[in-house]
KOLMARKE-476320 format. One record per atom (N, C-alpha, C, CB): residue in one letter; atom name; z, x, y. Coordinates in pm, 1 decimal. Atoms other than C-alpha are relative to their C-alpha. Glycine has a CB too. Layout:
<recs>
(A; CA; (Z; X; Y))
...
</recs>
This chain:
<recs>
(X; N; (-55.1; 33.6; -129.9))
(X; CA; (-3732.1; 11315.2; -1708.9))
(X; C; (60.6; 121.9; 68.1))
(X; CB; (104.1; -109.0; -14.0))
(X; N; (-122.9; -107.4; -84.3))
(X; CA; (-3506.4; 11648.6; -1610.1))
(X; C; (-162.0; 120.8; 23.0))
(X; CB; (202.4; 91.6; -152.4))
(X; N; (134.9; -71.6; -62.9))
(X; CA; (-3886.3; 11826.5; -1593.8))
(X; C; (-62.2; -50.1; 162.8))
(X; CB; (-129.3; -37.2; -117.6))
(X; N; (47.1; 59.6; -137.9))
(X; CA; (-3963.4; 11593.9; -1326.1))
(X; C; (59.7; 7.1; 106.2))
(X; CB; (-16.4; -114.9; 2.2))
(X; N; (-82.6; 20.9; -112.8))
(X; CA; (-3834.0; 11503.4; -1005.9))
(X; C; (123.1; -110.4; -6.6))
(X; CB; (-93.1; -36.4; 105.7))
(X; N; (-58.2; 143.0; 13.8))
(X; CA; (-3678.1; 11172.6; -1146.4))
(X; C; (144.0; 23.2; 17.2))
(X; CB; (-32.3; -76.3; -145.0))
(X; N; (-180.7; -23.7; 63.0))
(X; CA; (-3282.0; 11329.8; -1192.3))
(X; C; (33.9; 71.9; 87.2))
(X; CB; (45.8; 78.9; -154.0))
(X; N; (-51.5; -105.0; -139.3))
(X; CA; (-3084.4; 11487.2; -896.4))
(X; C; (114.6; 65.1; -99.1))
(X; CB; (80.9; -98.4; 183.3))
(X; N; (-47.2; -48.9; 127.0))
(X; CA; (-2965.1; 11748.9; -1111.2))
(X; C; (74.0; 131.4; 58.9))
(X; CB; (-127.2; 27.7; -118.9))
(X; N; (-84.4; -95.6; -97.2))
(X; CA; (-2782.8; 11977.6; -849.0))
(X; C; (108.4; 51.5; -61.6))
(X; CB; (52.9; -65.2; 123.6))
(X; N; (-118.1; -30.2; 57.3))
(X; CA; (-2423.6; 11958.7; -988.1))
(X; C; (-41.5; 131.4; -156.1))
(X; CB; (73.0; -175.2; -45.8))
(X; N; (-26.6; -72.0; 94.6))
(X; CA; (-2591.2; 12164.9; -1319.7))
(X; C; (-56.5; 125.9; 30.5))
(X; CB; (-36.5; -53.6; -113.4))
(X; N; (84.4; -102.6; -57.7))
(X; CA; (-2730.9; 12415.1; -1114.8))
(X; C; (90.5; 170.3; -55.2))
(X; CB; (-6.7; -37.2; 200.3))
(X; N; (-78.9; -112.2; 53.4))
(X; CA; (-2442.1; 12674.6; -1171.2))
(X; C; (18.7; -7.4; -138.7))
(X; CB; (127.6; 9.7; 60.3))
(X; N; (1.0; -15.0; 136.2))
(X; CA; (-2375.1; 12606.9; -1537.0))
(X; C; (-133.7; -29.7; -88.5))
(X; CB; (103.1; -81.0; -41.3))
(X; N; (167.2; -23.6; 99.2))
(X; CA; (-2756.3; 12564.1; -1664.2))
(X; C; (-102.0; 6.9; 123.4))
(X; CB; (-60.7; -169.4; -130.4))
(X; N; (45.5; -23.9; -131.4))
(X; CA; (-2912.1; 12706.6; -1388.1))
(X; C; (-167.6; 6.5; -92.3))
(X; CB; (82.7; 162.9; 103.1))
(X; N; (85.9; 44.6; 41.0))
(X; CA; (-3228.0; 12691.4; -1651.2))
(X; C; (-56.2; -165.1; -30.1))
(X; CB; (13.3; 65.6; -75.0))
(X; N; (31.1; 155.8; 3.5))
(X; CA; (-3202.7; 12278.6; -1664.4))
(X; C; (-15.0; -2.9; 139.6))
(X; CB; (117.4; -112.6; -64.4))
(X; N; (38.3; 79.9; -148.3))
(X; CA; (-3195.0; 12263.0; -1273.3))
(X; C; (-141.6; 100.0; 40.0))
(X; CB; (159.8; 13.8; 150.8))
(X; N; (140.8; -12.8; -36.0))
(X; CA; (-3479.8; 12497.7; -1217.5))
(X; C; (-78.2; -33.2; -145.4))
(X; CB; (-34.0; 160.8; 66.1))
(X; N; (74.8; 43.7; 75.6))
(X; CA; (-3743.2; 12264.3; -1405.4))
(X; C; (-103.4; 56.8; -62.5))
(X; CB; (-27.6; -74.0; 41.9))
(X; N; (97.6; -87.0; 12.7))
(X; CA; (-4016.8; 12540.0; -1446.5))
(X; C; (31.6; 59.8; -104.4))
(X; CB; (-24.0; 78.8; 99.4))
(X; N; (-83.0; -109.8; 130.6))
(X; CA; (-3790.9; 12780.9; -1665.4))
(X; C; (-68.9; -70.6; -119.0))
(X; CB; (214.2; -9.5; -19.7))
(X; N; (82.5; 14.2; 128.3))
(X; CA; (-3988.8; 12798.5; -2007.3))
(X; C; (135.1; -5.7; -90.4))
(X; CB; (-123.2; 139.6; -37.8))
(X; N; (-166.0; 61.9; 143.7))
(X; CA; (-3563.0; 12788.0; -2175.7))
(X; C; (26.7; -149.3; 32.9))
(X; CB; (216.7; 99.6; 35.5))
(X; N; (-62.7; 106.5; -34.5))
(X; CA; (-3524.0; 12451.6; -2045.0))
(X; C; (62.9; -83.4; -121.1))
(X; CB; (-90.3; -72.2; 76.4))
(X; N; (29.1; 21.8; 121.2))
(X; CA; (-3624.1; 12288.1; -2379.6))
(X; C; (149.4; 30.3; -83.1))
(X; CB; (-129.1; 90.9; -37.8))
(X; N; (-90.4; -71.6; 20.2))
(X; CA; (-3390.6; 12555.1; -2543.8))
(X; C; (133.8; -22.9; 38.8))
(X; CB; (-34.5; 89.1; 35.5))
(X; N; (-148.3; 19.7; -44.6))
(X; CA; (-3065.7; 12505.7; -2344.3))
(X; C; (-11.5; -140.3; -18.9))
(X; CB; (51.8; 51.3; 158.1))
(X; N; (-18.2; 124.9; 1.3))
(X; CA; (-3109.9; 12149.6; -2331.0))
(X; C; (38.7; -40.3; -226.8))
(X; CB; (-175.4; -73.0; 98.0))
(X; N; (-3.1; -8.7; 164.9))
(X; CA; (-3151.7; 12150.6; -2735.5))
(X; C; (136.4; 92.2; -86.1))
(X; CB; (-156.3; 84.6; -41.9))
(X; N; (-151.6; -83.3; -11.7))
(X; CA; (-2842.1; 12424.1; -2772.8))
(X; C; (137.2; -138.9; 59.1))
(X; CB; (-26.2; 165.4; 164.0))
(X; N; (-113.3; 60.5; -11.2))
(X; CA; (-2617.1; 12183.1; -2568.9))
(X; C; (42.7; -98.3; -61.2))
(X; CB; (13.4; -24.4; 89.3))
(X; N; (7.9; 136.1; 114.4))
(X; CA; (-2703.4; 11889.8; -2773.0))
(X; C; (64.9; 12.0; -118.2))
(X; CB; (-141.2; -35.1; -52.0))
(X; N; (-63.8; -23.1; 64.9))
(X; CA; (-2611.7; 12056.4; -3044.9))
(X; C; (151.7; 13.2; -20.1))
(X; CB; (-48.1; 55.9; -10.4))
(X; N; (-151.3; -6.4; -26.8))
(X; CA; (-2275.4; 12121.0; -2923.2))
(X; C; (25.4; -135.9; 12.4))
(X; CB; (50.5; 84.2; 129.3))
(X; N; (-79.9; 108.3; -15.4))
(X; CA; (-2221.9; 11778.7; -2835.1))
(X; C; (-5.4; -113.5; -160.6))
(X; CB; (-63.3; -74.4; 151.9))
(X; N; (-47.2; 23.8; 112.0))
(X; CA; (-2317.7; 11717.2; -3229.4))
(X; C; (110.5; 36.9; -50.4))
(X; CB; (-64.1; 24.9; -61.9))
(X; N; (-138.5; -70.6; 19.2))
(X; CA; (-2053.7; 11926.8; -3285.2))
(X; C; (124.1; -72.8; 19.6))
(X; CB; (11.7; 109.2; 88.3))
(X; N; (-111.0; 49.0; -27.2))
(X; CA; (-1791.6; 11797.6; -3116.3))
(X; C; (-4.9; -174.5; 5.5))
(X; CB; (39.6; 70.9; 126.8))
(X; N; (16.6; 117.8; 21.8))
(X; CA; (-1921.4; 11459.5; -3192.2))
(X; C; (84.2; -32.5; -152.0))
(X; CB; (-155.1; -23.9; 8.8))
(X; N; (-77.7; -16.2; 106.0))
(X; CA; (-1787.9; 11497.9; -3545.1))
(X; C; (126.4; 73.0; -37.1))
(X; CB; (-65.7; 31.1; -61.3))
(X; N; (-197.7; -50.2; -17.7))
(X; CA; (-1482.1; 11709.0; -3499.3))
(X; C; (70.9; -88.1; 37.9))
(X; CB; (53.8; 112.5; 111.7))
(X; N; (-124.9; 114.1; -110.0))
(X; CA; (-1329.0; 11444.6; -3231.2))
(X; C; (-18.7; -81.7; -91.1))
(X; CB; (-31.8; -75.0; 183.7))
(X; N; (6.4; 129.2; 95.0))
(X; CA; (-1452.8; 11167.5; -3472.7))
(X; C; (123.8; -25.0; -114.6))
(X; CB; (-142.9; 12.8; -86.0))
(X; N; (-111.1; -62.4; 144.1))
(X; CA; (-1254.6; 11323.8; -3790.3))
(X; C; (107.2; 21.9; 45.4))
(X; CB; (-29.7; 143.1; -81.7))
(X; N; (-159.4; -10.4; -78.6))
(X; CA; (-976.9; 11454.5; -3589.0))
(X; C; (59.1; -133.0; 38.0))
(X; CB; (-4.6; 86.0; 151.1))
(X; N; (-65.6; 110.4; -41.1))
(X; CA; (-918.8; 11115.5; -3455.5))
(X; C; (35.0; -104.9; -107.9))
(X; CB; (-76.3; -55.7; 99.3))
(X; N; (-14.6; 97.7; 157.8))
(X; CA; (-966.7; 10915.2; -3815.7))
(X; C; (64.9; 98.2; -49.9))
(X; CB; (-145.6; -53.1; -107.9))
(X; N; (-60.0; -76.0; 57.9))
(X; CA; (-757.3; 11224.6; -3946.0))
(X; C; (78.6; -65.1; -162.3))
(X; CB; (85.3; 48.3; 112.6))
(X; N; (-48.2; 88.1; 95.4))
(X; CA; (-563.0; 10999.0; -4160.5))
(X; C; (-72.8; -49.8; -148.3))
(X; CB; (18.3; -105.3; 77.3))
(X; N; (64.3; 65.1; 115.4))
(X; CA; (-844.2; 10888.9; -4365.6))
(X; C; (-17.8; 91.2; -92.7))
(X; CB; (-123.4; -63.4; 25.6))
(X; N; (10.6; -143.4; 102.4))
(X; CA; (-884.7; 11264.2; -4478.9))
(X; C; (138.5; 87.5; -25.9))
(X; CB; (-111.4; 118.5; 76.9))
(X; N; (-128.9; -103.4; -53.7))
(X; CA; (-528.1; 11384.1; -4530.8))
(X; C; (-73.6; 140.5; -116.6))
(X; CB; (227.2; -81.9; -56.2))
(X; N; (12.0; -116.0; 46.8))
(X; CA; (-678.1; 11643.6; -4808.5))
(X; C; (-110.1; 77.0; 28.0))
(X; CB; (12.8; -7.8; -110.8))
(X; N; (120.0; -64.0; -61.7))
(X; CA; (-986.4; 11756.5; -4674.4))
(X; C; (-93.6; -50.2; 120.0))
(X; CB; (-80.4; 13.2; -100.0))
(X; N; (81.5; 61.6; -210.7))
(X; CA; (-1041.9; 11692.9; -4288.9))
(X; C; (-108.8; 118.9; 14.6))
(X; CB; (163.7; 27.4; 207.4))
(X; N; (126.1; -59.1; -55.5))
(X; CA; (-1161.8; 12012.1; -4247.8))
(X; C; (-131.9; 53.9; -108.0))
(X; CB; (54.4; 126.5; 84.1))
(X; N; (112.1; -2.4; 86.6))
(X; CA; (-1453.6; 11993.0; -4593.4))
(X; C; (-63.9; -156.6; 59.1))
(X; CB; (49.2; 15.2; -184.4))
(X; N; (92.5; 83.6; -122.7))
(X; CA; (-1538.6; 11656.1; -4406.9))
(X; C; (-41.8; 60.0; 94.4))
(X; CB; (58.9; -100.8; 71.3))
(X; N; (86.2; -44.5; -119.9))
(X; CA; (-1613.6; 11795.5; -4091.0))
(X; C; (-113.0; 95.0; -13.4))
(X; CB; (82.1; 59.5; 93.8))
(X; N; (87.4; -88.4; 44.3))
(X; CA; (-1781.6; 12085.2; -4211.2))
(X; C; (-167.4; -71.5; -82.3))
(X; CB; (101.6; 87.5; -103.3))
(X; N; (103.2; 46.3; 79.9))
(X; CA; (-2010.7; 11892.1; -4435.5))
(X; C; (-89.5; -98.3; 54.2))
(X; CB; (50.2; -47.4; -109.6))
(X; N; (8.0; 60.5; -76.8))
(X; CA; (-2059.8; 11639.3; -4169.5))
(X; C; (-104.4; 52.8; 131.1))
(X; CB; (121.8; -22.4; 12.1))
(X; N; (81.4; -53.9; -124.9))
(X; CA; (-2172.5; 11874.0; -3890.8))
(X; C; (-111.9; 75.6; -80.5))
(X; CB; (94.8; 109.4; 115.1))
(X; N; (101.8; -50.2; 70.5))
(X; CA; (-2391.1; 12084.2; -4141.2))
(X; C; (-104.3; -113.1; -2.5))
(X; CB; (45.8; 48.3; -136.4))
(X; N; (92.8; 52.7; 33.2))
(X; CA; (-2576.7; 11763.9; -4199.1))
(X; C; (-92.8; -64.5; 112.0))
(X; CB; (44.3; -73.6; -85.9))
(X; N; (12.0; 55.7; -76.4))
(X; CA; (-2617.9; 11652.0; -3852.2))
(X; C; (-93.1; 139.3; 58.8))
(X; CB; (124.5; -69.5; 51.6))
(X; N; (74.9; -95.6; -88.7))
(X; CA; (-2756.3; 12013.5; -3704.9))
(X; C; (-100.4; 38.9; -125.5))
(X; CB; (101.8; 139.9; 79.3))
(X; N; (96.0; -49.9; 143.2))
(X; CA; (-2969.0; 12049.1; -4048.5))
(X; C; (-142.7; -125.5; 0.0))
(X; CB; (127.3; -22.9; -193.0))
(X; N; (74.9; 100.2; 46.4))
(X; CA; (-3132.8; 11710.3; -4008.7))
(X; C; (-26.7; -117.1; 130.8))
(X; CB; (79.9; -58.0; -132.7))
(X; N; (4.5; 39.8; -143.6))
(X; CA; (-3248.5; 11688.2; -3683.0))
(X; C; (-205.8; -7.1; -31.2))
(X; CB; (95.5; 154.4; 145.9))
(X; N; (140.1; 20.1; -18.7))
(X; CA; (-3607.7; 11521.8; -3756.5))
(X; C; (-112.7; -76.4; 96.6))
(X; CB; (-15.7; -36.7; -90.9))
(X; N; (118.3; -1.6; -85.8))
(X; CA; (-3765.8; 11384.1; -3485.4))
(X; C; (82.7; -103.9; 110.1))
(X; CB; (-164.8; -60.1; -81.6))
(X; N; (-89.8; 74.1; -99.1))
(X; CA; (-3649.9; 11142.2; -3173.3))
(X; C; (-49.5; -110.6; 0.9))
(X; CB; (14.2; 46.7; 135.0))
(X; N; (39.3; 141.3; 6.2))
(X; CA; (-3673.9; 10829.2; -3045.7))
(X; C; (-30.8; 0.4; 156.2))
(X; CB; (122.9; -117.5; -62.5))
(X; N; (-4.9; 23.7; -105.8))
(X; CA; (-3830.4; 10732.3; -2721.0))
(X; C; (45.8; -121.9; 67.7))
(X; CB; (-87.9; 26.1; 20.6))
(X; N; (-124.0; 84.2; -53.8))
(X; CA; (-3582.6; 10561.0; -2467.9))
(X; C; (-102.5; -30.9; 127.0))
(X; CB; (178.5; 92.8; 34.4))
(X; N; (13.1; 55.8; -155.9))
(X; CA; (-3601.1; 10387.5; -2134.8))
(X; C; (87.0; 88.4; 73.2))
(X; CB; (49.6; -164.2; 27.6))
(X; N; (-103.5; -78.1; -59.9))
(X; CA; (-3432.6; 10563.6; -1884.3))
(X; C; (172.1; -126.6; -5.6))
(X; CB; (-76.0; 49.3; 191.7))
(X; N; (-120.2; 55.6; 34.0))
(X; CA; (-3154.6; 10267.6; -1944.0))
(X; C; (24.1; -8.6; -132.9))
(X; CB; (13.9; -115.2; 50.9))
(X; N; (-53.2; 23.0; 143.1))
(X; CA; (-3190.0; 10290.5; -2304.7))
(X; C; (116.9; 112.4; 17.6))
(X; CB; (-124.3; 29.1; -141.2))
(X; N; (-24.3; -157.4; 40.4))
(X; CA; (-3121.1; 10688.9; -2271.5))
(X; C; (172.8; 20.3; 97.8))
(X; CB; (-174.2; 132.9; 79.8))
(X; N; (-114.8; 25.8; -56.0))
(X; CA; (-2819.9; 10584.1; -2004.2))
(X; C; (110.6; -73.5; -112.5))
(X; CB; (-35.4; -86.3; 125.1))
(X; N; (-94.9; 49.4; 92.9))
(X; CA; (-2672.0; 10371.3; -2268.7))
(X; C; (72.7; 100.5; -123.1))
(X; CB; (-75.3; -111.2; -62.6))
(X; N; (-54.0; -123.7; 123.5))
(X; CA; (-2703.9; 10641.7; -2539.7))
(X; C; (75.4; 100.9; 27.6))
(X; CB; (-102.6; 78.5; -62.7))
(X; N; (-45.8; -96.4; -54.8))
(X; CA; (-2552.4; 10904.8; -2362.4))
(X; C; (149.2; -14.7; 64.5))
(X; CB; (-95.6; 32.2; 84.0))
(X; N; (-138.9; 41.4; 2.5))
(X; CA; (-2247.6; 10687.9; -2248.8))
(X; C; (73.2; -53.4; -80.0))
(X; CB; (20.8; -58.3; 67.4))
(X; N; (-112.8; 45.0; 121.6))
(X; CA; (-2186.2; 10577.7; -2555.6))
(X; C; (18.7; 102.5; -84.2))
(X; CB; (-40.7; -123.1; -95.8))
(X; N; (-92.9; -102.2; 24.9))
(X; CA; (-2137.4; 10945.8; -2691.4))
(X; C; (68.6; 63.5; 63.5))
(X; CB; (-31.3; 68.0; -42.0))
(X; N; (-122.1; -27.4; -91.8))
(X; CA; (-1947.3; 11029.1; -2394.9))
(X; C; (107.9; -106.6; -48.0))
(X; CB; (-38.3; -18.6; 171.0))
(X; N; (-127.9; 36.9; 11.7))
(X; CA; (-1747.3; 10783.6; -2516.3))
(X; C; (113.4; -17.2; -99.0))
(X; CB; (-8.8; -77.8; 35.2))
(X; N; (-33.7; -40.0; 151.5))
(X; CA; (-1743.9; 10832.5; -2886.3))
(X; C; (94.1; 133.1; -17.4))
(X; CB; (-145.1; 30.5; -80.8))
(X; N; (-18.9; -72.1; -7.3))
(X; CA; (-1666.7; 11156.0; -2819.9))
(X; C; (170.5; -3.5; 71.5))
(X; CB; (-111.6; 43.5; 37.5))
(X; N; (-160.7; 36.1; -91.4))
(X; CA; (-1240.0; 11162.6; -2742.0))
(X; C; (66.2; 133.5; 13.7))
(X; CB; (129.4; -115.1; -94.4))
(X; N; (16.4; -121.8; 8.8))
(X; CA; (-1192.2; 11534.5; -2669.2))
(X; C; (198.3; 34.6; -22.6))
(X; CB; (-102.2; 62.8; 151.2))
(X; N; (-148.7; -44.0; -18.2))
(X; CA; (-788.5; 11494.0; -2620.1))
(X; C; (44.0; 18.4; -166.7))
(X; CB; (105.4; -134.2; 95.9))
(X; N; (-26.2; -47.7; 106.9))
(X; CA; (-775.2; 11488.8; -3021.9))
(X; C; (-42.2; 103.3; -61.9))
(X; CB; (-9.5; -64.6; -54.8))
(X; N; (62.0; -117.7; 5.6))
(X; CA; (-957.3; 11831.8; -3044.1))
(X; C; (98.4; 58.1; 78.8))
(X; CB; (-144.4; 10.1; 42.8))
(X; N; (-124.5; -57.4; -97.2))
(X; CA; (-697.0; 11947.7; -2740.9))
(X; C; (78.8; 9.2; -65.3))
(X; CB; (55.1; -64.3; 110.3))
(X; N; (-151.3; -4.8; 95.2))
(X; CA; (-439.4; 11877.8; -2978.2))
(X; C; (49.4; 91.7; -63.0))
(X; CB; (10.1; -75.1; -99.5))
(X; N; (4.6; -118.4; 117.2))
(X; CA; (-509.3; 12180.9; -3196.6))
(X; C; (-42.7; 109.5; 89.1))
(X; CB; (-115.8; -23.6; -141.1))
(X; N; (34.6; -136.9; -80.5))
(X; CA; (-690.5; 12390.6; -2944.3))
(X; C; (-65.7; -24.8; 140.1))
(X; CB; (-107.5; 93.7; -87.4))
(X; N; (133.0; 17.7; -140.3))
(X; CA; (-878.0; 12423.9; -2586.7))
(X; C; (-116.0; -52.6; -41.5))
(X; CB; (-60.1; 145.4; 73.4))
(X; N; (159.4; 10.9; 13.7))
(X; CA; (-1224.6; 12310.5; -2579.4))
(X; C; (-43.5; 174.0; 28.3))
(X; CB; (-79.2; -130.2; 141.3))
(X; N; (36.7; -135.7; -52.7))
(X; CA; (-1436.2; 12639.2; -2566.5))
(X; C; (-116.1; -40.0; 123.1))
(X; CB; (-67.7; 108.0; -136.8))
(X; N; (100.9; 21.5; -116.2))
(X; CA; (-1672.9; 12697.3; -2274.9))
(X; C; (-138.6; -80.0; 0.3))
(X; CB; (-36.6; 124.8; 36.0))
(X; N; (91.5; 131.6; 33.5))
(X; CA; (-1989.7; 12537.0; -2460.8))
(X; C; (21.7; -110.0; -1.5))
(X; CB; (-43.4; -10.2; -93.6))
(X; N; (10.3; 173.4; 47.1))
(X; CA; (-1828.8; 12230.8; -2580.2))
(X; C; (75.2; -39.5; 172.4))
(X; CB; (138.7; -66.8; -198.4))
(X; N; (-37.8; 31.6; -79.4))
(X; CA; (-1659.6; 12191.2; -2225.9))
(X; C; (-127.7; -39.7; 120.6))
(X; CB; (94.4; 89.1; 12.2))
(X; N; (107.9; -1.5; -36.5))
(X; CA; (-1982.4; 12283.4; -2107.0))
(X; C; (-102.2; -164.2; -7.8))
(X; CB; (-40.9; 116.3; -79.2))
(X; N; (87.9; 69.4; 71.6))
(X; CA; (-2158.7; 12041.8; -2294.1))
(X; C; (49.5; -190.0; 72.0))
(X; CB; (31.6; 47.1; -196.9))
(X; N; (-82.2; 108.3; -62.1))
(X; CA; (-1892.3; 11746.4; -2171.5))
(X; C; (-23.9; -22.5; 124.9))
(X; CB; (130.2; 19.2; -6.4))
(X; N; (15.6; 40.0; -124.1))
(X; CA; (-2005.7; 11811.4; -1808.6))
(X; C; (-145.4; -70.6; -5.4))
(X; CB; (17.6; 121.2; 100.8))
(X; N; (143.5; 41.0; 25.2))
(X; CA; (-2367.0; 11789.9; -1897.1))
(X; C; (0.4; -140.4; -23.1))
(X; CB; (-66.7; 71.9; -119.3))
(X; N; (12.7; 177.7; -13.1))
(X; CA; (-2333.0; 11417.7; -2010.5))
(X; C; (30.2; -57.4; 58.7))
(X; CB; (33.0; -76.5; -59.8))
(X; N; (-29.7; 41.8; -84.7))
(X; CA; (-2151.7; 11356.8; -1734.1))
(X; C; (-100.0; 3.8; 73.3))
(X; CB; (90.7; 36.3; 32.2))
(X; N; (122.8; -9.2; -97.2))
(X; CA; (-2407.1; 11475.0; -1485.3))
(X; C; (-125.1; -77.9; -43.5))
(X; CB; (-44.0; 149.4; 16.4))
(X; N; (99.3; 55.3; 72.7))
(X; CA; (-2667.6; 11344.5; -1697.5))
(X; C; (35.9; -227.4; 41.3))
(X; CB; (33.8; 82.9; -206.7))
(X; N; (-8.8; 150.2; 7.7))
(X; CA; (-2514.8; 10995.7; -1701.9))
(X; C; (6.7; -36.9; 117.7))
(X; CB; (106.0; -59.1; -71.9))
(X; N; (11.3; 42.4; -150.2))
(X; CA; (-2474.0; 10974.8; -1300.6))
(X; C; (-146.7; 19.7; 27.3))
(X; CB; (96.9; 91.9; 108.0))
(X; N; (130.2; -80.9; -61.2))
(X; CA; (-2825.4; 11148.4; -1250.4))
(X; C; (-34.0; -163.8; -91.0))
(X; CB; (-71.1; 215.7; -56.4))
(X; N; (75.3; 132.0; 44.3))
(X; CA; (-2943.9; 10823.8; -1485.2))
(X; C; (22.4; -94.2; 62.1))
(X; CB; (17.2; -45.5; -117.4))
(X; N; (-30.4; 121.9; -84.1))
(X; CA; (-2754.2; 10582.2; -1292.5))
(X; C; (-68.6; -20.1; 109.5))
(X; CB; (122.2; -5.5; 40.9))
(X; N; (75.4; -13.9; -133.1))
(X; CA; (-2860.5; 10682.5; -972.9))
(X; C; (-133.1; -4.0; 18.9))
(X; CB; (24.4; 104.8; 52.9))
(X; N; (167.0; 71.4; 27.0))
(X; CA; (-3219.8; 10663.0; -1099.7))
(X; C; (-9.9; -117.4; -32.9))
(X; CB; (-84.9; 53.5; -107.6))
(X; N; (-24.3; 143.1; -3.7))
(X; CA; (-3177.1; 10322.7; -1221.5))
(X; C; (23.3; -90.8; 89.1))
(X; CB; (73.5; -20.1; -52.8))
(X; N; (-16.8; 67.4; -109.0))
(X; CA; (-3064.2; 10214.9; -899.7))
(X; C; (-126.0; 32.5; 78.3))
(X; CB; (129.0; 31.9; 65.9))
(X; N; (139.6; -63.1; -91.4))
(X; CA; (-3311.7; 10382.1; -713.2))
(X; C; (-119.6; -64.4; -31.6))
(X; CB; (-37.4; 160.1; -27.5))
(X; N; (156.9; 77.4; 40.1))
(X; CA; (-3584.8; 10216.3; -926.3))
(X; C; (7.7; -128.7; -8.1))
(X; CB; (-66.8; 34.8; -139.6))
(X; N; (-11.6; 155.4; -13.3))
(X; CA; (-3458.4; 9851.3; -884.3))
(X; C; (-102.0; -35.8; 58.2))
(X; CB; (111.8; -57.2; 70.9))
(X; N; (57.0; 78.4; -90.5))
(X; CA; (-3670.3; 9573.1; -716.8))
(X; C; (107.7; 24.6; 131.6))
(X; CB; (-17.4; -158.3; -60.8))
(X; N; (-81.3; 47.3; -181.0))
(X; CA; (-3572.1; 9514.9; -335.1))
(X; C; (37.3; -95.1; -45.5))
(X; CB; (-86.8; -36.4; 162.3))
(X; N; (-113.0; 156.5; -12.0))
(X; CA; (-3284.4; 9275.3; -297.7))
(X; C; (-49.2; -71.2; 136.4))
(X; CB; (210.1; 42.8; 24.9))
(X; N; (55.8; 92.6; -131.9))
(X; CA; (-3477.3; 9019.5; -19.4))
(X; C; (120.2; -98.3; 36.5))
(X; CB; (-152.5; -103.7; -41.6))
(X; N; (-108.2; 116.6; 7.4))
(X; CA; (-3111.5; 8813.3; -68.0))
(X; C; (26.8; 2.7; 131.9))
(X; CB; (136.4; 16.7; -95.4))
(X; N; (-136.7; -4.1; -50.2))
(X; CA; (-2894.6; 8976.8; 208.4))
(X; C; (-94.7; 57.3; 153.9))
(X; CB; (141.8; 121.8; -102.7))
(X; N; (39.2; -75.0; -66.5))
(X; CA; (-2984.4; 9082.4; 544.4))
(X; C; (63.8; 131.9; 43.2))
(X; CB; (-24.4; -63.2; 72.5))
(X; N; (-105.7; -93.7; -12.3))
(X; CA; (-2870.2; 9409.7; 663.6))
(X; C; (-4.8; 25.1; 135.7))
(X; CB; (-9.6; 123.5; -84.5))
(X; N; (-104.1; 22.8; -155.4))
(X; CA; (-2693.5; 9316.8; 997.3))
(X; C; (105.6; -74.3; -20.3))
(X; CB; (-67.9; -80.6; 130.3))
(X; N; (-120.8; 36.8; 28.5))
(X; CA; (-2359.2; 9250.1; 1052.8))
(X; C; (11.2; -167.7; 126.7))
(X; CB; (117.7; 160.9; 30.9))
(X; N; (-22.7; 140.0; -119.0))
(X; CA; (-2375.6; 8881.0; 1236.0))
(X; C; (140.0; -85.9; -1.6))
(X; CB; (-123.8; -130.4; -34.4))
</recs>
């Protein structure tokens, strides 16, 4: 979909100025890089936030955790553009970045990476709407 025309993908123009021009042969590449980051910080915020469950080794969980997640990346799944809306807001939402803040800034990737699903998840919406049936319900005049 972000090859095509389907995603108004403007807002990532300055920070992946290779995802908004669709041509770029890194697209692939950056798109696959940011992902990674948002494995990343998919399992840090996770652990950081269950902290409790690891009081002696939070950070040999995490570590062992994210090793297995960027190690064992075998193949995908094809979505709907509302499956791929669902998936994407539900690690935006998995994802709780203020228990990572706690200890340190986000760095520029993983902050990076946090806008990207944002944009990503409006650019899906707004296609989803866009591709509805016509509503024949309502007229559009004000009588």
């Amino acid at each position: 979909m972000i090859r095509g025309n389907h995603l108004h993908l403007y807002p990532l123009k300055d920070k992946f100025p290779d995802i908004y021009n669709k041509n770029s042969k890194y697209t692939i590449e950056v798109i696959n890089s940011v992902i990674d980051t948002v494995r990343e910080l998919s399992v840090t915020c996770f652990h950081l936030q269950y902290a409790n469950h690891y009081p002696e080794n939070l950070n040999t969980e995490i570590e062992i955790h994210r090793k297995y997640l960027l190690n064992h990346k075998t193949g995908f799944k094809q979505l709907t553009p509302l499956g791929l809306y669902n998936a994407v807001r539900c690690i935006s939402y998995q994802i709780e970045p203020e228990h990572l803040e706690e200890l340190r800034p986000l760095t520029g990737p993983e902050a990076d990476a946090l806008f990207f699903l944002d944009e990503i998840s409006k650019a899906l919406a707004t296609f989803i709407i866009q591709n509805l049936p016509e509503d024949e319900t309502c007229s559009w005049s004000i009588e």
